[in-house]
N, C-alpha and C positions, 0 to 999 in steps of 0.2 A: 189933502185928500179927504174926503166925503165919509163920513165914519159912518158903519150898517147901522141900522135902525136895531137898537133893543141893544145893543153892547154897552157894558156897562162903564161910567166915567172910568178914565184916567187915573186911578188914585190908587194907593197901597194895593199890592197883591193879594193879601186877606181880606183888603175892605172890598176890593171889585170883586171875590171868588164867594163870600157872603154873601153880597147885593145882588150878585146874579143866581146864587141859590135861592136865596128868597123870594126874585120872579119869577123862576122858572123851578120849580118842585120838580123831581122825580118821578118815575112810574113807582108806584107800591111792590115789592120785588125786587127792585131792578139794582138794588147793592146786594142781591142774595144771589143775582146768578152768577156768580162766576163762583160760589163755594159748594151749591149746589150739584156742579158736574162734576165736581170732585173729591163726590161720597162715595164712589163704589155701586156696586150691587145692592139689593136689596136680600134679605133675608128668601123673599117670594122669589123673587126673579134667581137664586142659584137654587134654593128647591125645584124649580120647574128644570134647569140647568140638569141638573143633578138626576132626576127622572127621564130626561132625555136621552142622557149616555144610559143610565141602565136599559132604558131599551132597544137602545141601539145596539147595546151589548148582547145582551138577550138573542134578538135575531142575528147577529155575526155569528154566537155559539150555537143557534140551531140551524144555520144555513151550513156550517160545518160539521156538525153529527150529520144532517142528512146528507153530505157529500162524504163523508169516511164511512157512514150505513150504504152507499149507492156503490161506493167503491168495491166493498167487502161484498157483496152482493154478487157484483159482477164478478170477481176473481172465482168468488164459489159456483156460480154460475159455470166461466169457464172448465174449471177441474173437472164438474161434472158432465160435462161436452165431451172434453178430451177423453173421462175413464169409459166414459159410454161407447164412445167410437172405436177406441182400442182394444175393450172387450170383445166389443161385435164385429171387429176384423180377427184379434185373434181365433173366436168358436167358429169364425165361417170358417177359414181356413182350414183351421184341425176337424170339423166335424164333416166337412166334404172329402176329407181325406182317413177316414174311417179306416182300420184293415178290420177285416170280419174273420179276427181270431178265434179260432174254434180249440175245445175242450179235448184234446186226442186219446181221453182214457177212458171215457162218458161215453153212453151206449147214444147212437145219433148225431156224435160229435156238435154238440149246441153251441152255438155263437157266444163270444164273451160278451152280450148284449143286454143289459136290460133298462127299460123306460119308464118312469112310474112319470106323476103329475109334478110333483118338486124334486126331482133328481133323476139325473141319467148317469149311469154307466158303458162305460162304452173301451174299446182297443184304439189308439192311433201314433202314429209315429212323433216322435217329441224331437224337436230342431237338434241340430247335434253342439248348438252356444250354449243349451241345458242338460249338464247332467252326460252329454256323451253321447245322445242320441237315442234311438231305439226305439222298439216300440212297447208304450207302455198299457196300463190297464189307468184310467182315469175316470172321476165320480164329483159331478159339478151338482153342488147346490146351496142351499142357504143355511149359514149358521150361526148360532148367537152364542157371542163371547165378549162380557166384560161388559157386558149392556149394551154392545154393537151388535147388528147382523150385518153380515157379512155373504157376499155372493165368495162361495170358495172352489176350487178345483184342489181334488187330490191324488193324486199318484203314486203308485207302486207298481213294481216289475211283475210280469205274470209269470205263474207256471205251465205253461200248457199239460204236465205231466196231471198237475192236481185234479181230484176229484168234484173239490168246492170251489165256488164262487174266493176270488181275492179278497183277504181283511186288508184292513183300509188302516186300523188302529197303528198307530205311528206313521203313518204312511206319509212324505212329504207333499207339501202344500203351497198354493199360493193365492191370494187372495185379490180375484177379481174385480170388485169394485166394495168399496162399505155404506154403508143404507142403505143394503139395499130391503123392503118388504117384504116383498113373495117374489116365489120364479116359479112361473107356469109353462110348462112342455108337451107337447101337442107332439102324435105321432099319426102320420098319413100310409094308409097301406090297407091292406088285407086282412082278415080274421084270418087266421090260419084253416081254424076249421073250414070257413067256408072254400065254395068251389072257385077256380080261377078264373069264371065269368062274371064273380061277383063286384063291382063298382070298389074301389078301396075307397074309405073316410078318415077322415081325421078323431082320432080316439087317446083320450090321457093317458092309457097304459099299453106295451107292448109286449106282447104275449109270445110271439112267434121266436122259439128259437134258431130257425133255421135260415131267414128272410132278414133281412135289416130296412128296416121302414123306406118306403118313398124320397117322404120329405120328412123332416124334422123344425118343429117350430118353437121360438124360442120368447117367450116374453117376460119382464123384467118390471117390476114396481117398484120405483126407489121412495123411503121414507119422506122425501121432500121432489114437488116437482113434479109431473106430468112422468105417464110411463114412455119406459124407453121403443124405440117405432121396434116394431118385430122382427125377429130376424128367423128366416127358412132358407132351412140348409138342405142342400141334396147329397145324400153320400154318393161318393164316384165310383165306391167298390159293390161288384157284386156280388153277390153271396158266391158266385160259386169260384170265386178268387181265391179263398181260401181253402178251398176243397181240393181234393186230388182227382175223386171220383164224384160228378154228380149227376143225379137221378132226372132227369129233368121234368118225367112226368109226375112224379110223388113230390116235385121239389125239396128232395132231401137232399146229406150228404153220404155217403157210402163208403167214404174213404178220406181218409189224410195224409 
């Protein structure tokens, strides 16, 4: 057989693997690569390595604080949904449901009524799952305790016999919602003084003790948040519900 051209003689294994190194040289390199792939990393190449998880770290830990901040957010979010709405069902309820208890040893028998800009007083019946029922004498408004404000209601049994307005001091309590800012109450009706063809307004304080306003408006500013939507209440009792005798032209009472 035809032996390829350039293969070297026949002759010792050393002498032909010499003779043919010697005409045919290497590439420059080329006994380096195979130790070459098998240095490892470079010092650069795990620096950049190494920069890379930390920033990847980096954004996993702030794409997780902003989802435990979104969460926590929303939960607070909710609570104040939910005390907002339960307030303003519970005062619609109890302030459409007014009794217009009046003073039976007080010359005019005056309404247990009174209305200023941040706080009302007022008579209403209390559910009988609290306390046994009844009706009591109650004074809703803001107050600060403990570096909170507090929208509060408080409660105590009236006298009808008594000469004076009910103290409140001890009086039990419960608290409506907390942060809250201000509470603004708006009263719609009549000047008393004026005459019965006069247009009723909406006025911060009520004066009339004989009448219990129209409408009653109730607004709410909490420390965090947008104010709460307003809430107007109509009382369902008439003033002369609680009278025995009423006058209707003088719109007094004459009797109990």
């Amino acid at each position: 057989m035809k032996r390829a051209r350039g293969w070297p003689p026949r002759t010792a294994t050393g002498a032909r693997t010499a003779a043919w190194s010697a005409r045919h040289p290497r590439a420059p390199g080329h006994a380096l690569r195979g130790s070459a792939s098998a240095r490892g990393f470079t010092l650069l190449e795990l620096t950049i390595a190494l920069v890379l998880m930390a920033l990847m770290a980096a954004m996993m830990f702030g794409s997780l604080s902003f989802a435990g901040r979104s969460w926590d957010g929303g939960e607070a979010k909710v609570v104040q949904v939910n005390e907002m709405r339960q307030t303003g069902e519970f005062l619609r309820a109890q302030l459409s449901s007014q009794f217009p208890l009046r003073a039976r040893k007080v010359a005019e028998f005056p309404l247990r009524f009174a209305g200023e800009r941040g706080e009302m007083r007022y008579a209403a019946a209390l559910p009988t799952r609290v306390a046994e029922g009844g009706i009591y004498y109650f004074r809703i408004s803001v107050v600060q305790e403990g570096g909170r404000s507090l929208l509060v209601q408080q409660r105590v049994i009236p006298d009808p016999g008594a000469l004076d307005e009910p103290d409140f001091n001890g009086a039990d309590r419960s608290v409506l919602a907390a942060g809250i800012t201000e509470l603004r109450i708006s009263y719609f009706g009549r000047d008393p003084a004026a005459a019965l063809t006069e247009a009723p307004t909406w006025r911060d304080r009520w004066d009339d003790r004989q009448r219990l306003p129209l409408l009653v408006r109730i607004e709410v500013v909490p420390e965090k948040g947008p104010a709460w939507p307003q809430l107007v209440v109509e009382p369902m009792q008439a003033p002369e519900a609680g009278c025995r005798a009423w006058d209707q032209a003088r719109q007094r009472c004459t009797g109990v």
